[in-house]
N, C-alpha and C positions, 0 to 999 in steps of 0.2 A: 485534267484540263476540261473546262465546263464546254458543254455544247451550246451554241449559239441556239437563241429562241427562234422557233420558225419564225418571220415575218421581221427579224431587226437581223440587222448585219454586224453588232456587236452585243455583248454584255453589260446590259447596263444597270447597277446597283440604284436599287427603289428608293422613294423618298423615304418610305417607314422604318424601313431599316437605318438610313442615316439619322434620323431623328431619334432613334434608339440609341443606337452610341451613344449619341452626343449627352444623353441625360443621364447615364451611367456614366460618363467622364465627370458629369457634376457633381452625381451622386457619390462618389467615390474621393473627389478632393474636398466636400463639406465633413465627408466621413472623417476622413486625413485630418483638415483642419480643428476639428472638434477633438478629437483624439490628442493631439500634440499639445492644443492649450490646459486641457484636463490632465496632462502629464505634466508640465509646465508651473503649473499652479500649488499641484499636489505634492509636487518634488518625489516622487518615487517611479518607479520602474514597471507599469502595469502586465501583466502576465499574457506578451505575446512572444509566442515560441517558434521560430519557423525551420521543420526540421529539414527542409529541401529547396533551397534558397536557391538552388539554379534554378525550378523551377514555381517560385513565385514571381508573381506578378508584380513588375517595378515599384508600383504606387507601394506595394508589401513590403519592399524592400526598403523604402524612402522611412516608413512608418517603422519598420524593427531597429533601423540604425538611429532615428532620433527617439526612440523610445529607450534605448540603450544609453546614447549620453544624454538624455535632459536629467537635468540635478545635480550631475556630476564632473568636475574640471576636469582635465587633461591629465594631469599628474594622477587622479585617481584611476583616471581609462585607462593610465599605461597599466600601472600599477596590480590592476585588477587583469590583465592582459598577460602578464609575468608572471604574476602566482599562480601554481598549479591546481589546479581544480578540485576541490576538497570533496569526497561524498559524504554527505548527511549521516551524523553517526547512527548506527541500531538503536533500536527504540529497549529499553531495559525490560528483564524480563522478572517478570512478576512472580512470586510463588503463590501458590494454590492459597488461598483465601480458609479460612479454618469455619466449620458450620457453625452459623447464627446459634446462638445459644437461645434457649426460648425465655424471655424476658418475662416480667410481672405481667404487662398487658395481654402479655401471649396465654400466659396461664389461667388468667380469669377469663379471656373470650371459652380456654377448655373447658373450665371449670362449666362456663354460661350453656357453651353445647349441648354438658351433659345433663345438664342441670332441666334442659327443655326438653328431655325427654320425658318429665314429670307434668310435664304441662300440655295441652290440647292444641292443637296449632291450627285451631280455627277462633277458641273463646279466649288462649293462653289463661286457660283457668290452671291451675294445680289440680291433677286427678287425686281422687278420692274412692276409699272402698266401697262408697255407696253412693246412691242420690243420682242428681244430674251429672255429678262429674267421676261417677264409674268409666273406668277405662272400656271402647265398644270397637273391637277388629270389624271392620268390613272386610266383605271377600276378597278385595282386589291388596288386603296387607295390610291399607293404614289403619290407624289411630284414631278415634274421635270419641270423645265422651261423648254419655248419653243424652245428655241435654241439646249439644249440637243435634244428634243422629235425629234424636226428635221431630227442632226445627227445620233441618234440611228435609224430614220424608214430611212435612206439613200436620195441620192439625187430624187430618184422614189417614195419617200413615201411610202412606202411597209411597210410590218410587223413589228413593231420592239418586243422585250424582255423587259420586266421592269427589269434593273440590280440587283431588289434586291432579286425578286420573282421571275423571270425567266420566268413571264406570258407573252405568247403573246397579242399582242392588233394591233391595226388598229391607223393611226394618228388621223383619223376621231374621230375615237372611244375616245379620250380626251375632256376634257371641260376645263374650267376654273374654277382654286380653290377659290370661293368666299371668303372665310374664310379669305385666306391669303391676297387676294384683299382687304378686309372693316379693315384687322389690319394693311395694309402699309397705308390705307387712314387716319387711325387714325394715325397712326407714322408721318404722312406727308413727302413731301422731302427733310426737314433738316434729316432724316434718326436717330431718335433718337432711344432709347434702346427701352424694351420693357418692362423691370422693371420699366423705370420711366414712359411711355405713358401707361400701366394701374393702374400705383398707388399703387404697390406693398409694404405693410409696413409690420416689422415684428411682430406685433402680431395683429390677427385676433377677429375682433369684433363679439360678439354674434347675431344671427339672431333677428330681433326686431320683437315687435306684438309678440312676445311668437307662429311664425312658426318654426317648427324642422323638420330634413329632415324623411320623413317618406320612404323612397323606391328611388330606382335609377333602372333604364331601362337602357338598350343598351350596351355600351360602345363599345370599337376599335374593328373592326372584324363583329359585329352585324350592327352598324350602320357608318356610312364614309359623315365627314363632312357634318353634319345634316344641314337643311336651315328655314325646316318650321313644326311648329308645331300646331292642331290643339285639342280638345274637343267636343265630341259629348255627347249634353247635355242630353238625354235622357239616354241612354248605360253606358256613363262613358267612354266609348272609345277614347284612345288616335290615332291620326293617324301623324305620323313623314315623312318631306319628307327628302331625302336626297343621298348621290353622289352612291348609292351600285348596286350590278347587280338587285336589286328591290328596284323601287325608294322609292314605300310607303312600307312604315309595321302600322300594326296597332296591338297595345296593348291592351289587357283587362284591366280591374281596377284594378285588384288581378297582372299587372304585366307582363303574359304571352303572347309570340307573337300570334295573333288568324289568321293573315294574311298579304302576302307577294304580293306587285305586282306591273305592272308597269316597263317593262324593256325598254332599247335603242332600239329603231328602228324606222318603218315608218308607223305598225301597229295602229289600231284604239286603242289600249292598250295601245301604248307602251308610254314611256315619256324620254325624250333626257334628259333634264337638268330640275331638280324643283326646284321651289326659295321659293315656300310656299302653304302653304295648308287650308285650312277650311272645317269645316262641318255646312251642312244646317240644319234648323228644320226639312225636312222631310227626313234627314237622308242618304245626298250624302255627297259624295268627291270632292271637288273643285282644282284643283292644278293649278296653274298657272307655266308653261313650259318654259324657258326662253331659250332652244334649237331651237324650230321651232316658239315662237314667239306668244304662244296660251294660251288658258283658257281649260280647260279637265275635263268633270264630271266624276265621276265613284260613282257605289255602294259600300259598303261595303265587296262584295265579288269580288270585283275588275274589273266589268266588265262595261267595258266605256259605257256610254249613252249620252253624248252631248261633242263635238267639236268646240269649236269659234275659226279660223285661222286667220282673215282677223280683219283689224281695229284696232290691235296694234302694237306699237315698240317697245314697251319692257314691258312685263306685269309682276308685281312683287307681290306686298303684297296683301291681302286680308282679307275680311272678312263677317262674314254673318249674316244680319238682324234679328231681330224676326219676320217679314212676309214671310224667305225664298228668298228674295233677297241676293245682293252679290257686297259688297263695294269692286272697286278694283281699286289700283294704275298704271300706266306708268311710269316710270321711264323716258326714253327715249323724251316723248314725255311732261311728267311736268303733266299729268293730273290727273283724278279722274272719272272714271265711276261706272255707277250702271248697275247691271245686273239683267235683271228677266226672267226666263225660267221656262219652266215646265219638272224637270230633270226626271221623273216619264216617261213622252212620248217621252222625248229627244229633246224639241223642246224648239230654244231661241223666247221668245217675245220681248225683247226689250236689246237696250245696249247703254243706255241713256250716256253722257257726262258732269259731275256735276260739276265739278271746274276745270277751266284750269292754265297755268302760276303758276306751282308750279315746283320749283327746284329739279328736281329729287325727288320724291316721294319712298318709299320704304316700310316702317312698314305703317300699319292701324287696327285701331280698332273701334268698333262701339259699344256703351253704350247701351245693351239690357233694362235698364228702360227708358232713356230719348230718345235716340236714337240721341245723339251726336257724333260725329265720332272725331277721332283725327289724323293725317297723320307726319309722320315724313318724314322730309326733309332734304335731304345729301347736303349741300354749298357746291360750287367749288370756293372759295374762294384763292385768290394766297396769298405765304408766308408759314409760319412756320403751321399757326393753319389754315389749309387747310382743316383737319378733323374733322370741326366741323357740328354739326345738327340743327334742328330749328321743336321746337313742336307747331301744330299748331291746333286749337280748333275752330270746326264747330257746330254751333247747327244741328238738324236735320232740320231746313229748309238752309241749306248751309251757314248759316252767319258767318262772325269768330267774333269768343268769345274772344281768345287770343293768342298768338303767341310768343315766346322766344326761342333765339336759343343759343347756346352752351356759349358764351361768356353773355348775359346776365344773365343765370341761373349760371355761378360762379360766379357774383357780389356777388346775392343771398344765395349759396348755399357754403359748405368751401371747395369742390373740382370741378375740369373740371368734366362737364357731356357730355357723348357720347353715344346718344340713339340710341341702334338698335330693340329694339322692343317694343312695346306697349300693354294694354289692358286695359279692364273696373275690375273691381270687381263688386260682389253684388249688393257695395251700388252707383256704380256710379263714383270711384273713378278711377284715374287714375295712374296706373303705367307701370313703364319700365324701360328697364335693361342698364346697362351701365357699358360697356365696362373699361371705364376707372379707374375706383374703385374697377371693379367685382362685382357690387352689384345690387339688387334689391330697387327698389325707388319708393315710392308712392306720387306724385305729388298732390294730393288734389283736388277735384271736381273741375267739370271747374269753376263755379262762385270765388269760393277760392283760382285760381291757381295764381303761383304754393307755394306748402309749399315742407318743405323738411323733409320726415320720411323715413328714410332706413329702408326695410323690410325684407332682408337679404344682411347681409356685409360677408359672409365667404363662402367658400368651390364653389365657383363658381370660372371657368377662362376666358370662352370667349361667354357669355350667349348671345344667338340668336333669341331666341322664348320664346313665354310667352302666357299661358294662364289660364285658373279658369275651374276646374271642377264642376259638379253638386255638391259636397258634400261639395263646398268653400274652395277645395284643389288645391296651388297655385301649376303650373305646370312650369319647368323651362327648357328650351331647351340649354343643353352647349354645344357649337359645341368643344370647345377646349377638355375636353374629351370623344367626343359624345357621351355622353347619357342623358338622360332624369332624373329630380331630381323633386319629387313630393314632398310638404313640405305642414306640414297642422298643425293645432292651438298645442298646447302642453298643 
């Protein structure tokens, strides 16, 4: 009960407030009136629901009952009043939709993807093995011919910006993207696709020998257009080289980076450009630098102990003996040296000259049981199949055992082979990776060569290294998604 205002003797309700009412009484029956003609008119039943009708408000109640019958006669109200209340049947259940199959336009935008990775994505010129449109890495990863990298550092050569990452860099500071160079050499200069020069079919064979990929290292960001891969047999340690602001890393067995090193410069550390790597028995780093033209030992904790500058023109593949020597290629020059040092004191003893008159030399491996070596050789061959190789088999006193290059192993074999790396296994076997299939290939002892057992046909793109860990775990170097794919028996 309200309390009397001091100074009046009753309760008496304000003019504001009756004024209020009264315009919500109007507002409420123009509401009403409008509603019932718009229902009226339309003949149907507009969507008002009222789930507590004791306690709506009359005018609500005036509105849900002629909203209910406008349209409809009496006979229909009973009618609808009588029949029991049907619920709205379930909505039908769908089966699982089957995967988009990938259509014609589907497969030309793939085909278009890969197809741009031939091209510069600032001039979309088509790279070239020379000229302005040589493929040029910057340090930050990407891609730019040389004619861009030009006009982006100016006519003074100054700084320029990589357009995509915004990183500065030096003109110096570029190299050349091998990657891109050894797939237009396989493409050759009829300039074919890139689907059909590796052999791209659409469904993929099982890995053979019963290897499954057990563990994958690296990929975009960690490591940048990888070149060379090594195994240190004792450790289990992998050591990768390749284009990043550290050229080596090295892997544990379990997978994890244990160490990073090796940067651009003039430094006794440092290393300009690596083309590949090996580990010795007594537990160095061998990289051959394809920047200043050198051979580079390091430890495992990265810290340089031997320098060979002088006496090559181009030093590329490698690899190292069970006495702790060190097989290594020239490119440039067609040869084949043997090195022996004592990396422990830092000191070379000798850098013997073992075969000369070999065609661009590039991959080598050396058989830890017999001690066979085998050298793959890049033809410069003119025409279409420019980008062919030639494997060539030495016993350990230098004599050749056998020799086949890319044209007579398809006689043989029911695809083009295009080797870019090599190695021994275990037993003595020979294999190596090829570009053109994607696949792993075990070519068969030298006495038996060659036979043809693919040892993985799937899940590779642009494999560049190869090697055998202690545990007889095949190690596979893919530069196309750089990383590392370790595959062992299943």
């Amino acid at each position: 009960m309200r309390q009397p205002v001091e100074g009046n003797a009753t309760c008496q309700t304000s003019p504001f407030r009756t004024r209020k009412v009264a315009l919500m009484r109007v507002y409420r029956a123009v509401t009403l009136r409008i509603l019932c003609k718009y229902t009226l008119q339309n003949q149907h039943v507009p969507s008002v629901r009222l789930t507590r009708c004791a306690y709506a408000p009359a005018w609500k109640k005036r509105l849900l009952v002629m909203s209910q019958g406008a349209g409809e006669s009496s006979p229909g109200r009973a009618a609808r009043r009588s029949s029991p209340r049907l619920s709205p049947p379930p909505p039908p259940r769908l089966s699982p939709a089957p995967p988009p199959r990938l259509s014609a336009a589907g497969m030309a935008a793939e085909d278009e993807a890969e197809l741009s990775l031939l091209e510069c994505r600032v001039c979309f010129e088509r790279y070239g093995p020379g000229g302005q449109r040589r493929p040029r890495n910057l340090p930050c990863g990407h891609v730019l011919c040389r004619g861009c990298v030009a006009a982006l550092g100016g006519p003074e050569r100054r700084r320029l910006e990589c357009p995509f990452c915004r990183r500065a860099c030096g003109s110096a500071e570029t190299s050349d993207c091998l990657p891109l160079l050894q797939l237009l050499e396989v493409l050759g200069p009829a300039g074919g696709s890139v689907p059909s020069a590796l052999g791209r079919s659409g469904g993929g064979g099982a890995a053979g020998a019963g290897l499954g990929l057990r563990l994958s290292l690296g990929g975009w960001g960690s490591l940048v257009n990888p070149t060379g891969l090594a195994a240190c047999p004792r450790s289990g340690r992998l050591a990768v080289a390749h284009d990043g602001k550290k050229r080596i890393h090295v892997f544990g067995p379990s997978g994890s980076c244990l160490q990073r090193f090796g940067e651009r410069g003039e430094a006794g550390n440092d290393i300009k450009y690596p083309l590949d790597v090996t580990v010795t028995s007594d537990g160095h780093l061998v990289v051959t630098d394809g920047g200043d033209r050198s051979v580079k030992a390091f430890d495992f904790e990265g810290r340089g102990v031997l320098a060979v500058r002088e006496g090559f023109c181009l030093p590329w593949g490698l690899d190292a003996t069970p006495e702790g020597e060190v097989i290594l290629t020239d490119s440039e020059a067609g040869s084949l040296y043997r090195l022996t040092a004592d990396f422990k004191k830092g000191k070379l003893k000798k850098c013997q000259m073992i075969r000369s008159q070999l065609i661009s030399p590039r991959g080598v491996a050396v058989s830890q049981t017999s001690g066979a070596i085998v050298v793959i050789e890049h033809l410069k061959a003119q025409g279409p199949n420019s980008g062919s190789t030639r494997v060539k088999i030495f016993s350990a006193e230098m004599d050749l055992v056998s020799q086949m290059d890319s044209f007579g192993l398809n006689l043989v074999f029911p695809s083009k082979i295009h080797t870019t790396a090599v190695a021994f296994d275990k037993e003595g076997r020979i294999i190596v990776t090829d570009v053109c299939s994607q696949a792993v290939i075990c070519l068969g002892k030298p006495e038996e060569f060659p036979i043809f057992n693919p040892l993985i046909s799937h899940g590779l793109s642009y494999p560049v290294g190869l090697t055998y860990m202690a545990n007889n775990s095949l190690v596979v170097l893919d530069s196309g998604d750089h990383s590392i794919k370790i595959y062992s028996s299943t």
